[in-house]
Z-matrix of the N, CA and C atoms (Angstrom, degrees):
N
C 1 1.464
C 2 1.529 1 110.15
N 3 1.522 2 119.10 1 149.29
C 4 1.163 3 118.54 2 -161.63
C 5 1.592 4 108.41 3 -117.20
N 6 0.997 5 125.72 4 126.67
C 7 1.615 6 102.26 5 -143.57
C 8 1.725 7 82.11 6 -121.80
N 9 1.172 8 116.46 7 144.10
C 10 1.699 9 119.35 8 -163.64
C 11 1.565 10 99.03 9 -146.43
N 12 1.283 11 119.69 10 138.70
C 13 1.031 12 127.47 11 167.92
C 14 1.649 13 117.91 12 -123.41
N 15 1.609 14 129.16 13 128.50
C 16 1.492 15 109.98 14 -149.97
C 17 1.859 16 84.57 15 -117.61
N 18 1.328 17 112.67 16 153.93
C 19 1.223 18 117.30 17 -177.68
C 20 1.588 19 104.29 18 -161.99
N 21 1.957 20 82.97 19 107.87
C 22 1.554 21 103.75 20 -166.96
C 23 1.793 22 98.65 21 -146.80
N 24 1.556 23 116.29 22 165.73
C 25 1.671 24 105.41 23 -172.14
C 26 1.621 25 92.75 24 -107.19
N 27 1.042 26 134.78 25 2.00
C 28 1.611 27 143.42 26 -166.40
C 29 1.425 28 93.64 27 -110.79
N 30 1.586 29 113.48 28 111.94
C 31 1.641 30 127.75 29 172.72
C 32 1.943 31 109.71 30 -62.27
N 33 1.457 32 100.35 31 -46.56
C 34 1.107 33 105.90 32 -167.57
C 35 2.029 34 120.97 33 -78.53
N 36 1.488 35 102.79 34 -0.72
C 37 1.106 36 113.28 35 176.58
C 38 1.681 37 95.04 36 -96.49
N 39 1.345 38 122.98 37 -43.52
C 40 1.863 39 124.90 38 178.01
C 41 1.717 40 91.52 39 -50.45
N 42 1.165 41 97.86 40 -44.66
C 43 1.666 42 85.99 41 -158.61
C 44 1.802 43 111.82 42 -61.60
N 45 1.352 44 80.84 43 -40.77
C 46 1.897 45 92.64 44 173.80
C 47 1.689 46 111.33 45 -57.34
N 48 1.019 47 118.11 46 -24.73
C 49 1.993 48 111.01 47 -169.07
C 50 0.952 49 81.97 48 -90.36
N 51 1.716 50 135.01 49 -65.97
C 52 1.645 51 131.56 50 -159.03
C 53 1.171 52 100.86 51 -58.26
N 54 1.422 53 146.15 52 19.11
C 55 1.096 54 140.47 53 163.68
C 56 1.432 55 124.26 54 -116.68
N 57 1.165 56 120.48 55 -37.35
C 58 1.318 57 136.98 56 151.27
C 59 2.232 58 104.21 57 -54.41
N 60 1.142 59 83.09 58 -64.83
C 61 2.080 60 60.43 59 165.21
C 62 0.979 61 147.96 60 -96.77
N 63 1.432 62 114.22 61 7.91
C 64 1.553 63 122.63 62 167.15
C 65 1.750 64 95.59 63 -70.48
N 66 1.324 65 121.54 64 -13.51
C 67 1.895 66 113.91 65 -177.90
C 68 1.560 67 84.23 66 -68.11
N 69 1.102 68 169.38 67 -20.98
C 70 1.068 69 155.51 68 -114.14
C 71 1.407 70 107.82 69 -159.81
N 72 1.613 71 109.10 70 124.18
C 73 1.635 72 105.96 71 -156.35
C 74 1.731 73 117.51 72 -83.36
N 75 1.962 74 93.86 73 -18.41
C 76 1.347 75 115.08 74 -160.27
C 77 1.395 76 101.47 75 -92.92
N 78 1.599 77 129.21 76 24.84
C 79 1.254 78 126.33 77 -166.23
C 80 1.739 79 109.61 78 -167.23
N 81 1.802 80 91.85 79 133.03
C 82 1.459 81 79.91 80 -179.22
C 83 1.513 82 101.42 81 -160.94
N 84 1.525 83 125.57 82 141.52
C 85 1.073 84 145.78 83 179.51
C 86 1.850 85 106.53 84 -62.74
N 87 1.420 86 91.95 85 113.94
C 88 1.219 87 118.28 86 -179.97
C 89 2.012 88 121.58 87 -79.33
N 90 1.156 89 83.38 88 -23.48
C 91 1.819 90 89.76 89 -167.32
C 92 2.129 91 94.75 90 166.09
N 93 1.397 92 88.34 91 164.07
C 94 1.974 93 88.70 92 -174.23
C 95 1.302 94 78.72 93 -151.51
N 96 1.722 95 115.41 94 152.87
C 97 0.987 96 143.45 95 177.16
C 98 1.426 97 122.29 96 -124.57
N 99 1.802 98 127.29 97 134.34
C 100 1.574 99 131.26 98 178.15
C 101 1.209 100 122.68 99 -79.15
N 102 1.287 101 106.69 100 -35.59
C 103 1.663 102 129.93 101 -179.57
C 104 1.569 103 111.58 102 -139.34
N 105 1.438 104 97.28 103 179.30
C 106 1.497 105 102.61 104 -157.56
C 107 1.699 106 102.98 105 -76.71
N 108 1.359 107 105.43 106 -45.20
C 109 1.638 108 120.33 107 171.93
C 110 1.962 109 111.57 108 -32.69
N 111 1.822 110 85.26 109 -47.25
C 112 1.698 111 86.86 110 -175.82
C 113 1.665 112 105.26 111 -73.26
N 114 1.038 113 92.13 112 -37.60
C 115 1.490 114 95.56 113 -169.22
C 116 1.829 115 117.38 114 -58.29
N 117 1.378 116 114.11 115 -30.07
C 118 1.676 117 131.57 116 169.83
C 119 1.240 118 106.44 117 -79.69
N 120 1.396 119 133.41 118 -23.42
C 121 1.297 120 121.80 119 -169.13
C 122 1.617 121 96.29 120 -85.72
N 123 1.629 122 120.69 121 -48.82
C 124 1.049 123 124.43 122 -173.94
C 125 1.225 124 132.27 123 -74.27
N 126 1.315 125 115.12 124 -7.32
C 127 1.668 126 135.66 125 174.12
C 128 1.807 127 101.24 126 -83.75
N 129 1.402 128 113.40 127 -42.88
C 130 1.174 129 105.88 128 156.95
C 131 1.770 130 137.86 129 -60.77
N 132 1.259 131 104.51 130 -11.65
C 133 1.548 132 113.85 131 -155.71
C 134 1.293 133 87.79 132 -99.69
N 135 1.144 134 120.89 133 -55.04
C 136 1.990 135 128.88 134 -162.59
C 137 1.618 136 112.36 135 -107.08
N 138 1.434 137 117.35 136 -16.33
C 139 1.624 138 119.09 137 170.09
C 140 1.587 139 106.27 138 41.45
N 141 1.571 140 103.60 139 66.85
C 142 1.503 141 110.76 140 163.02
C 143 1.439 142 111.70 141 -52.01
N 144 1.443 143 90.73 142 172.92
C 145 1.891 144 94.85 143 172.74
C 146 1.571 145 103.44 144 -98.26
N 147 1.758 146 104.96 145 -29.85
C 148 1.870 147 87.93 146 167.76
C 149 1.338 148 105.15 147 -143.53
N 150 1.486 149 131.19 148 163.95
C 151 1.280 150 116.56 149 172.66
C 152 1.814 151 116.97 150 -117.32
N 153 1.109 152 141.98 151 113.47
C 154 1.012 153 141.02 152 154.90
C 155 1.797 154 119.00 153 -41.41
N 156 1.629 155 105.78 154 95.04
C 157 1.201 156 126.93 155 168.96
C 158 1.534 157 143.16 156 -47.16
N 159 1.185 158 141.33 157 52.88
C 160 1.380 159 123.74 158 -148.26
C 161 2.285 160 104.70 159 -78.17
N 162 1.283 161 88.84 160 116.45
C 163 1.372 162 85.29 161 -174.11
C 164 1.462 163 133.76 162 -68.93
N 165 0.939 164 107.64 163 19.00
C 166 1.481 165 135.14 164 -158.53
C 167 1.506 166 97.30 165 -118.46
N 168 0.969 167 138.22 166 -26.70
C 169 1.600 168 142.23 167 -119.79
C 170 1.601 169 89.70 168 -93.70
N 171 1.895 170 106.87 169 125.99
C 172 1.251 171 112.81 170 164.90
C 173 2.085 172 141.75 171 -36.79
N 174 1.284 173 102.05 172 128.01
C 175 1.762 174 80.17 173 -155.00
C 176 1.626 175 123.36 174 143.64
N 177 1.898 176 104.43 175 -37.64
C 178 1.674 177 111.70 176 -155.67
C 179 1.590 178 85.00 177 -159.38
N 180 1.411 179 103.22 178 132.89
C 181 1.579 180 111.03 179 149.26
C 182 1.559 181 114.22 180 -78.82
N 183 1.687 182 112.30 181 118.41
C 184 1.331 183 113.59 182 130.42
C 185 1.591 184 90.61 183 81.08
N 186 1.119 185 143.49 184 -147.01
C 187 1.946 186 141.07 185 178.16
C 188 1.487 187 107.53 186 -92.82
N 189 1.563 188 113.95 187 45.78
C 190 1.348 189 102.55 188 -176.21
C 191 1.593 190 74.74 189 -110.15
N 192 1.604 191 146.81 190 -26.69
C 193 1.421 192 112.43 191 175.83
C 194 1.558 193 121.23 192 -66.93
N 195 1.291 194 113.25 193 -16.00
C 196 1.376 195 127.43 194 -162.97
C 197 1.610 196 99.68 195 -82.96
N 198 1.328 197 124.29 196 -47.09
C 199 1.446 198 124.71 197 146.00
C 200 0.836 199 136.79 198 -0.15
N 201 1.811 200 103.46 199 -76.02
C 202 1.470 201 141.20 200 -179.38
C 203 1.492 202 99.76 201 -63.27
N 204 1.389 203 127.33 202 -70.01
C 205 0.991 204 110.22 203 -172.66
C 206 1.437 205 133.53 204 -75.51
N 207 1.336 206 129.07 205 24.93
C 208 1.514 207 143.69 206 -171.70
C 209 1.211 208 94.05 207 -124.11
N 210 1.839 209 138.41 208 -48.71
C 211 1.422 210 125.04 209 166.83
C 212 1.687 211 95.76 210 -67.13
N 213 0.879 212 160.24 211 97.30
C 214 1.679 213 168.66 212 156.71
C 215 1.026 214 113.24 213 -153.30
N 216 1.942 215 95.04 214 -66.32
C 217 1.735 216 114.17 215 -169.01
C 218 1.144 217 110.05 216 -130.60
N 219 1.378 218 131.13 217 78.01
C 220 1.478 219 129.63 218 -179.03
C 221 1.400 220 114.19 219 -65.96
N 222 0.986 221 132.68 220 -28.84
C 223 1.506 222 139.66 221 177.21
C 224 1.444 223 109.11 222 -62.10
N 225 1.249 224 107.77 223 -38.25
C 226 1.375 225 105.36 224 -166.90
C 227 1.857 226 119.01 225 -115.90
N 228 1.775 227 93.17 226 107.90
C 229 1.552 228 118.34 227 -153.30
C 230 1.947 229 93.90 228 -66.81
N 231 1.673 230 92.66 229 144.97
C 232 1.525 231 107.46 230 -171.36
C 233 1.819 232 110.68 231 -112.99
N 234 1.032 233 112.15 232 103.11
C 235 1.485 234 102.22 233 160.79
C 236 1.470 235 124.58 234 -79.77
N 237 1.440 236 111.04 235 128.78
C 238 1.151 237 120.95 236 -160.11
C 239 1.871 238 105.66 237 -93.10
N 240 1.793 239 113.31 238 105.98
C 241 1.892 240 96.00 239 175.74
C 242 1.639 241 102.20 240 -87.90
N 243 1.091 242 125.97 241 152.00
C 244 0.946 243 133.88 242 164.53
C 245 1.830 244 129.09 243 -124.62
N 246 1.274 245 145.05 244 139.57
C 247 1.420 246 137.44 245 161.02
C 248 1.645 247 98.85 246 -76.99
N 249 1.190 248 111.47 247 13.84
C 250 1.687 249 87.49 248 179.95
C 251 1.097 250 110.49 249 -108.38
N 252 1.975 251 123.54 250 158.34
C 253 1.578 252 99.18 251 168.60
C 254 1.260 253 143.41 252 -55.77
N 255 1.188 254 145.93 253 162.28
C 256 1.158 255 149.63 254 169.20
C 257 1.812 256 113.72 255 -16.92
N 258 1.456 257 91.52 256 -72.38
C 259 1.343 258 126.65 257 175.43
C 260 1.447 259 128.73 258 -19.74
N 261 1.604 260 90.15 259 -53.51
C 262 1.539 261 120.79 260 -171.53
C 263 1.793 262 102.77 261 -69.01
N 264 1.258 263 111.72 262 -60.62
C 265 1.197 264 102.41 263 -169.73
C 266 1.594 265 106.79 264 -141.35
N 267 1.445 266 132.42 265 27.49
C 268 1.530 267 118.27 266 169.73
C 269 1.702 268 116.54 267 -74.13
N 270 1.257 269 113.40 268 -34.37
C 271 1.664 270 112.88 269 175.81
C 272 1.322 271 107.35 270 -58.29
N 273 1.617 272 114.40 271 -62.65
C 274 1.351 273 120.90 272 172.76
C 275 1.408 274 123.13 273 -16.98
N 276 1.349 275 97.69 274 -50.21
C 277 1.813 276 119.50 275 -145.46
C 278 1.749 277 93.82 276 -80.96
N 279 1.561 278 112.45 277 -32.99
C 280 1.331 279 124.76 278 -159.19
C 281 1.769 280 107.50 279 -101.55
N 282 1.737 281 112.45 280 -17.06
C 283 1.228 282 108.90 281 168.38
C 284 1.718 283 100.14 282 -78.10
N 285 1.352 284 133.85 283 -35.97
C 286 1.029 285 130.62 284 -164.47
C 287 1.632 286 115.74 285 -85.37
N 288 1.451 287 106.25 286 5.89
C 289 1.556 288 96.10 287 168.48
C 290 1.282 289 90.74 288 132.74
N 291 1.597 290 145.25 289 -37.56
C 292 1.606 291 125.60 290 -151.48
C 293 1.779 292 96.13 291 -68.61
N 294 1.524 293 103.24 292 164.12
C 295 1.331 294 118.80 293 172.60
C 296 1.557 295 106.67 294 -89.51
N 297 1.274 296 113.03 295 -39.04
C 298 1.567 297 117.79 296 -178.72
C 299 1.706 298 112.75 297 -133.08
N 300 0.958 299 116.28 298 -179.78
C 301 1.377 300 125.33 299 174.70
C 302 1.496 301 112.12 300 -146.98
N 303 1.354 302 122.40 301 119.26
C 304 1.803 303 101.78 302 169.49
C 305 1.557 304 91.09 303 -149.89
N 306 1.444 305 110.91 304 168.09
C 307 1.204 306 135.79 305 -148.80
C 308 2.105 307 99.57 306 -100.44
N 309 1.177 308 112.36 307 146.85
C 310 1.731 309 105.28 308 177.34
C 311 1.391 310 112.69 309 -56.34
N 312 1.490 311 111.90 310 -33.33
C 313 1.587 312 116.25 311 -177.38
C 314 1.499 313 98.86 312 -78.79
N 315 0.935 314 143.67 313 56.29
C 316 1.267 315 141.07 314 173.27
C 317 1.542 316 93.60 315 -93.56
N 318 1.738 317 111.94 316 146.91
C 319 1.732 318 117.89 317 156.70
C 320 1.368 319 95.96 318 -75.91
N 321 1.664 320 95.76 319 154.91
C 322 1.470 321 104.06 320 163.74
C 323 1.394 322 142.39 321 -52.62
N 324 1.248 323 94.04 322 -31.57
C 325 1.498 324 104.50 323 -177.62
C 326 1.851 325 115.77 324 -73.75
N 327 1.623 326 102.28 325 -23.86
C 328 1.855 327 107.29 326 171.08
C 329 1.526 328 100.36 327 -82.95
N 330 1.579 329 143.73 328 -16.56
C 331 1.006 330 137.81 329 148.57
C 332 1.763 331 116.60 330 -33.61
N 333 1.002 332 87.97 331 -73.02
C 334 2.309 333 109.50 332 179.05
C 335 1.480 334 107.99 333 -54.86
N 336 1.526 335 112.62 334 -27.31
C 337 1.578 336 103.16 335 -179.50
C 338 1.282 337 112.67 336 -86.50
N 339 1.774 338 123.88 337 -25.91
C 340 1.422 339 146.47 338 -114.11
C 341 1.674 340 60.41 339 -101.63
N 342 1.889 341 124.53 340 -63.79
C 343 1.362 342 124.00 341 -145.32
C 344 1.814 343 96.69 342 -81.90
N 345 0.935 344 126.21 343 -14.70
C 346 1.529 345 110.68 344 -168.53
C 347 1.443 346 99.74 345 -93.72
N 348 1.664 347 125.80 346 -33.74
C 349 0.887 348 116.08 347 170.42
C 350 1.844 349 131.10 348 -57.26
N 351 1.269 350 102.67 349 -26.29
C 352 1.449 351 123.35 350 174.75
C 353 1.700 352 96.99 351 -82.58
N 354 0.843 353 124.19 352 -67.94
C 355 1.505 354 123.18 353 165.86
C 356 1.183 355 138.64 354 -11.86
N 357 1.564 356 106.92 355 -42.84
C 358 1.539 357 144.87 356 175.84
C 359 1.318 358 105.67 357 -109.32
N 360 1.347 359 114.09 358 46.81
C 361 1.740 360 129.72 359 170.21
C 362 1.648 361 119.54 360 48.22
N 363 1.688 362 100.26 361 -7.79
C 364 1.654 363 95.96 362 172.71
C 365 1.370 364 133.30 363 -74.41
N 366 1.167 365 140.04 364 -159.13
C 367 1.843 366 135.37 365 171.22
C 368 1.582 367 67.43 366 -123.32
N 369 1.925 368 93.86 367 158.89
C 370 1.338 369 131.99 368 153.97
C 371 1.320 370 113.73 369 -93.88
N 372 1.266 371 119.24 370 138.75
C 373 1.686 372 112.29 371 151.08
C 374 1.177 373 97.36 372 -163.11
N 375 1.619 374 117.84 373 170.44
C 376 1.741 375 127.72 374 -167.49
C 377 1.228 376 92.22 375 -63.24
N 378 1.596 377 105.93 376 -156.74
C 379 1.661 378 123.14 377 162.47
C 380 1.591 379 106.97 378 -76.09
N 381 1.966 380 97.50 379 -50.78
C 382 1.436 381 108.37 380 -177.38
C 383 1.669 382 130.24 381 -70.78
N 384 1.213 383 120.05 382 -8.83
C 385 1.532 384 139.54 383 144.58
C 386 1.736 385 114.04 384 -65.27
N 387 1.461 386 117.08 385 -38.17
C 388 1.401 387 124.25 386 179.63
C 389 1.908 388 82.43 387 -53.30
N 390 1.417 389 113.71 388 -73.07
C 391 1.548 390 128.12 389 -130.70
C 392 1.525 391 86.54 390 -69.75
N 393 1.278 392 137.53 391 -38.90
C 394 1.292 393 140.37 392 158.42
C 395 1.652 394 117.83 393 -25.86
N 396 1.255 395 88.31 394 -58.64
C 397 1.812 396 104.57 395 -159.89
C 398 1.648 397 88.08 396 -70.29
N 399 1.458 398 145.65 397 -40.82
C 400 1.240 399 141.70 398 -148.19
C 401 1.510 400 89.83 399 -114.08
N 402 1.302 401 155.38 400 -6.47
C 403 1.086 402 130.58 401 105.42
C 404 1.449 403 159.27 402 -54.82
N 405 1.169 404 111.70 403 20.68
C 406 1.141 405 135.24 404 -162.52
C 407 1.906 406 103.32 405 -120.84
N 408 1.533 407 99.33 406 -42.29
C 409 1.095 408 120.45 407 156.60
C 410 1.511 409 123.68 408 -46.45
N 411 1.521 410 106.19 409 -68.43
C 412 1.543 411 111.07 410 -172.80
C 413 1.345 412 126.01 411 -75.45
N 414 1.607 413 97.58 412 -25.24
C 415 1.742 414 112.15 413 -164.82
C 416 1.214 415 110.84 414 -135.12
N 417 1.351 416 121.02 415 53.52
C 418 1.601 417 109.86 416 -157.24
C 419 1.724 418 98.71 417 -74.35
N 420 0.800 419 128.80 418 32.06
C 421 1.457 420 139.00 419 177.31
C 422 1.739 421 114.98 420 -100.34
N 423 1.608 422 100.72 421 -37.50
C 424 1.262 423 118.35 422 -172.82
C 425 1.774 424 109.30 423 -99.42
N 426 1.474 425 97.92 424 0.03
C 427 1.700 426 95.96 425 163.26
C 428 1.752 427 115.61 426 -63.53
N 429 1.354 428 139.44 427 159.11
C 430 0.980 429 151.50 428 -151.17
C 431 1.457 430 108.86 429 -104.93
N 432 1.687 431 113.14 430 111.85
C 433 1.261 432 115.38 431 -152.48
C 434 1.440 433 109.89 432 -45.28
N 435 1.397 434 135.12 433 -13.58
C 436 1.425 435 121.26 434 -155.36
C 437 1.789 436 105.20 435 -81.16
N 438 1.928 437 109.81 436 -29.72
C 439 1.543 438 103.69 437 172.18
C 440 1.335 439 127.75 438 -50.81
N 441 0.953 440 106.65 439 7.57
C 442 1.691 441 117.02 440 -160.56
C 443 1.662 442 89.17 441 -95.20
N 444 1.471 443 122.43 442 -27.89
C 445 1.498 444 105.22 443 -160.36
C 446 1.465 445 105.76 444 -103.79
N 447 1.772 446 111.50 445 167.43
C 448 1.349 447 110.36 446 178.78
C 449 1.674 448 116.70 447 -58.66
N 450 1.604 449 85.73 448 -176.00
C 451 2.134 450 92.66 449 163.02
C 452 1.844 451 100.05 450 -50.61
N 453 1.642 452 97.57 451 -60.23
C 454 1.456 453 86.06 452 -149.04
C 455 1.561 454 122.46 453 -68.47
N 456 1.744 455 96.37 454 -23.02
C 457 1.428 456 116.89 455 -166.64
C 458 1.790 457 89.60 456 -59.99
N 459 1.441 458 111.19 457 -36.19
C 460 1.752 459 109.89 458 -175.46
C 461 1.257 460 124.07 459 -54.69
N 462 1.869 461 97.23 460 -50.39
C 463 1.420 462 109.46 461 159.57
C 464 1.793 463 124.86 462 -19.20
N 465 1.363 464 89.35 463 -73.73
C 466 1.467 465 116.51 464 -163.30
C 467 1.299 466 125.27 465 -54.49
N 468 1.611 467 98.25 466 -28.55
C 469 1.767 468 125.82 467 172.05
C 470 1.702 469 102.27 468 -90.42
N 471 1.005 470 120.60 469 -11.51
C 472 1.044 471 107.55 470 164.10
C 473 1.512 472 131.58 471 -118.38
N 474 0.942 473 122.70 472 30.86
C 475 1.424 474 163.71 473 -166.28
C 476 1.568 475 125.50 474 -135.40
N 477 1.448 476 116.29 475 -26.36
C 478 1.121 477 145.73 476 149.43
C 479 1.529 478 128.53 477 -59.64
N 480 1.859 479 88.32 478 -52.12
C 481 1.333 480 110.39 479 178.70
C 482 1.596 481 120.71 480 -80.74
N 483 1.766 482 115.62 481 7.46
C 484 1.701 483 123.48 482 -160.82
C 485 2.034 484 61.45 483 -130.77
N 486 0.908 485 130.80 484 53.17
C 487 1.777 486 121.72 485 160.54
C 488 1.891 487 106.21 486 42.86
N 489 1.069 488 126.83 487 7.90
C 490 1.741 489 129.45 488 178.16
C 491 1.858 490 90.18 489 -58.50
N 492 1.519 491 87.31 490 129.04
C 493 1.790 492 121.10 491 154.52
C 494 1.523 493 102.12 492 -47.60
N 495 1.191 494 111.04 493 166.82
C 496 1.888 495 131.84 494 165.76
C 497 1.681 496 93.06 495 -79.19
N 498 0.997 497 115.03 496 -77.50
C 499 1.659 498 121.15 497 156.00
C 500 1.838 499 118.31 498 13.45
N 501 1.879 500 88.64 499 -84.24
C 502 1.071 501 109.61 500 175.87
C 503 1.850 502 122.76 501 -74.57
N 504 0.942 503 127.61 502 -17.28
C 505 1.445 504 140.08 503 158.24
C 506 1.134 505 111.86 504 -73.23
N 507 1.180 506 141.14 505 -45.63
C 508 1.754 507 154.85 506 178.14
C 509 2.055 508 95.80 507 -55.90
N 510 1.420 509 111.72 508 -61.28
C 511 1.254 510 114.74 509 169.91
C 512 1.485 511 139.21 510 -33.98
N 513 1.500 512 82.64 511 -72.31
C 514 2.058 513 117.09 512 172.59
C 515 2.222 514 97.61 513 -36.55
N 516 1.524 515 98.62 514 -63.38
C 517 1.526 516 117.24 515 -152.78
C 518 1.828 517 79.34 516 -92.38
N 519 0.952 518 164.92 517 116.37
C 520 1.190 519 170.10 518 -139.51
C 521 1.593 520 92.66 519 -110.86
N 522 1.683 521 116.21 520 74.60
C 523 1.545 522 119.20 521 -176.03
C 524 1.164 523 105.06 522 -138.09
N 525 1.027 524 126.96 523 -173.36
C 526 1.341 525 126.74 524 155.42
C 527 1.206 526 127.21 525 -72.01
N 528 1.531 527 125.64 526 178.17
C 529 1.136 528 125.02 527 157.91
C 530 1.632 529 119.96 528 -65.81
N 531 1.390 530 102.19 529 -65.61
C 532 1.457 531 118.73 530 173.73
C 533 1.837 532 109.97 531 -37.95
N 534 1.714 533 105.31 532 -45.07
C 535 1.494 534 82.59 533 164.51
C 536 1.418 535 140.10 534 -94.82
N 537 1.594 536 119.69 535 5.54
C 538 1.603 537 113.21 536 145.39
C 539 1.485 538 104.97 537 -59.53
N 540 1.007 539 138.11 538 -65.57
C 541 1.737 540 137.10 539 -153.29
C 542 1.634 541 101.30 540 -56.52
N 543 1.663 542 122.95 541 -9.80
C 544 1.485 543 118.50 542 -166.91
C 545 1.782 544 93.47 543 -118.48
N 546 1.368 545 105.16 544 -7.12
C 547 1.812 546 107.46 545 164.19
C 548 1.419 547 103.45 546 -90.46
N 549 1.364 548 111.44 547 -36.18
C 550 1.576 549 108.36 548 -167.84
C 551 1.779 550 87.80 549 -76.81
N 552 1.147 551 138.04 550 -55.74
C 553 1.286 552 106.92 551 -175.35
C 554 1.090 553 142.28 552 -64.06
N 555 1.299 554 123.22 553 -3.34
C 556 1.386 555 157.12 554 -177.58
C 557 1.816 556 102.34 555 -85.66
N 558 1.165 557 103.88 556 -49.71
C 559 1.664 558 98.79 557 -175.33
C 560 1.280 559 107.81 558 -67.42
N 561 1.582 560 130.88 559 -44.87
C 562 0.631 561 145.49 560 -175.48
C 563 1.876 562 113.51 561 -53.31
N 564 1.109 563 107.00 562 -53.38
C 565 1.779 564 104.60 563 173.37
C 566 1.406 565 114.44 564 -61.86
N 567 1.663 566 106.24 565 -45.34
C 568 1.427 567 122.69 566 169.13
C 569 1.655 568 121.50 567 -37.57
N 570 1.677 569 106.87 568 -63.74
C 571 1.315 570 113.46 569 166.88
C 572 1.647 571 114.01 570 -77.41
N 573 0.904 572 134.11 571 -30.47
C 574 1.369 573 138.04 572 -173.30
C 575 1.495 574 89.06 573 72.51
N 576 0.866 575 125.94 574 91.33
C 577 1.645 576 165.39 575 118.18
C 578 1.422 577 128.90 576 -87.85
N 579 1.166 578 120.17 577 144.77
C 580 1.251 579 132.60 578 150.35
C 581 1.474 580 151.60 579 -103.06
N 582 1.469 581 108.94 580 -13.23
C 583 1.443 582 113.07 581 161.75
C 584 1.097 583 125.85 582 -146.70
N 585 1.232 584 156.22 583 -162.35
C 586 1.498 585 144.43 584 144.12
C 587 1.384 586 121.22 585 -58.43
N 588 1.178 587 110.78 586 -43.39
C 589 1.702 588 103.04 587 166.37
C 590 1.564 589 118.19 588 -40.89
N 591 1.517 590 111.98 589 -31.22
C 592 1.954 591 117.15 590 -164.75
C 593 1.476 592 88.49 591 -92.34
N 594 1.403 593 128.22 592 -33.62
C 595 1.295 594 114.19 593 167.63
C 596 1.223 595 140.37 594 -73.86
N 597 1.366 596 110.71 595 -11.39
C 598 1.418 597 119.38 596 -158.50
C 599 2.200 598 89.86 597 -89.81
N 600 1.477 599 97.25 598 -52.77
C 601 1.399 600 115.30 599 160.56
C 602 0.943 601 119.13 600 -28.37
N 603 1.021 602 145.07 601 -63.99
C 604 1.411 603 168.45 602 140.81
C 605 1.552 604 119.98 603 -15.52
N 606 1.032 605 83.57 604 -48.74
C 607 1.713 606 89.54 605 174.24
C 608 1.262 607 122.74 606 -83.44
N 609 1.426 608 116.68 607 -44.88
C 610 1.143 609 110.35 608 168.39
C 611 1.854 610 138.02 609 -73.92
N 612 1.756 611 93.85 610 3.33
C 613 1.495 612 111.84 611 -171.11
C 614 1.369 613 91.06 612 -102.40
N 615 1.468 614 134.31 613 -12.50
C 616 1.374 615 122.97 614 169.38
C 617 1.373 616 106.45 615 -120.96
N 618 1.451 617 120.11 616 41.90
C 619 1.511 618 89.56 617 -176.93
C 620 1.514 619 170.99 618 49.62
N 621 1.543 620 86.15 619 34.51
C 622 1.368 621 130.17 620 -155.87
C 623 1.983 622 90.99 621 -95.81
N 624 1.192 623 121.47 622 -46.57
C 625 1.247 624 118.69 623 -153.20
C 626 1.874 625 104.63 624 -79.66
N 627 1.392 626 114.73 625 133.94
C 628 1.068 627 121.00 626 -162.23
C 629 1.554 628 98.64 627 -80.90
């Protein structure tokens, strides 16, 4: 039996997986989590065999819960769901510890493979995360300037990229002003950009904007 614990802040997306694996006799939801807090307390309490990650999940910027919870429970492999593209954060997600990565629009049935494959000691990833990962390999030159930046620096470009003020970004991320304007200059050398207009562009041509 495959004992899973899902930890996401959206009821109606829990309700959707626990439904997709209750079809399945060899698998069963152990406990579900709202936030990241619930989600560590309860990974400790019931010691699934894997946990379904929501990367979004109230609690943690960006793969700093996914972090957290791999320095906790290293034994116990995390698939990471995400609403974001691939792009944005599956390498990320997979240098920092996840076993798999898949997207919310996933069919059910790449859900059931995503966990047996992790199950059966392998990582998951799409085709288009494969072609990522083996470019990254050959050409790490030709990776896409935005991997280059931190969690927050990602944040910030993408927050930039939804039209947000310095003002209003300084707020959201509980920082200063002075320190968006020292991320924004930072992305900027990073990406080789020059203004917010090339970023804002940018973001929204890769799917950066939340």
């Amino acid at each position: 039996m495959i004992r899973i614990l899902i930890a996401d802040d959206h009821e109606l997306l829990r309700e959707g997986i626990k439904k997709i694996i209750r079809a399945h006799k060899d698998m069963r939801i152990v406990a579900e989590a709202a936030d990241l807090a619930q989600a560590i307390q309860l990974v400790g309490q019931h010691v699934p065999d894997i946990v379904i990650l929501d990367i979004s999940l109230p609690g943690h910027d960006g793969l700093e819960g996914l972090a957290e919870v791999r320095q906790r429970f290293p034994a116990i492999p995390v698939l990471i769901l995400s609403m974001y593209p691939e792009e944005r954060f599956a390498i990320r997600a997979l240098k920092t510890g996840a076993s798999g990565y898949i997207t919310k629009a996933m069919a059910a049935e790449e859900l059931i493979k995503a966990i047996r494959k992790i199950m059966s000691g392998g990582t998951y990833v799409s085709s288009s995360v494969a072609e990522l990962l083996a470019l990254n390999v050959r050409e790490p030159t030709r990776m896409s300037p935005h991997q280059s930046l931190t969690e927050r620096e990602l944040q910030v470009v993408s927050m930039l990229g939804a039209g947000k003020q310095t003002k209003q970004i300084a707020a959201e991320l509980s920082i200063s002003i002075s320190s968006v304007n020292t991320y924004r200059v930072r992305i900027f050398k990073k990406m080789g950009l020059a203004s917010n207009a090339a970023v804002i562009r940018y973001a929204v041509e890769h799917g950066l904007v939340e």
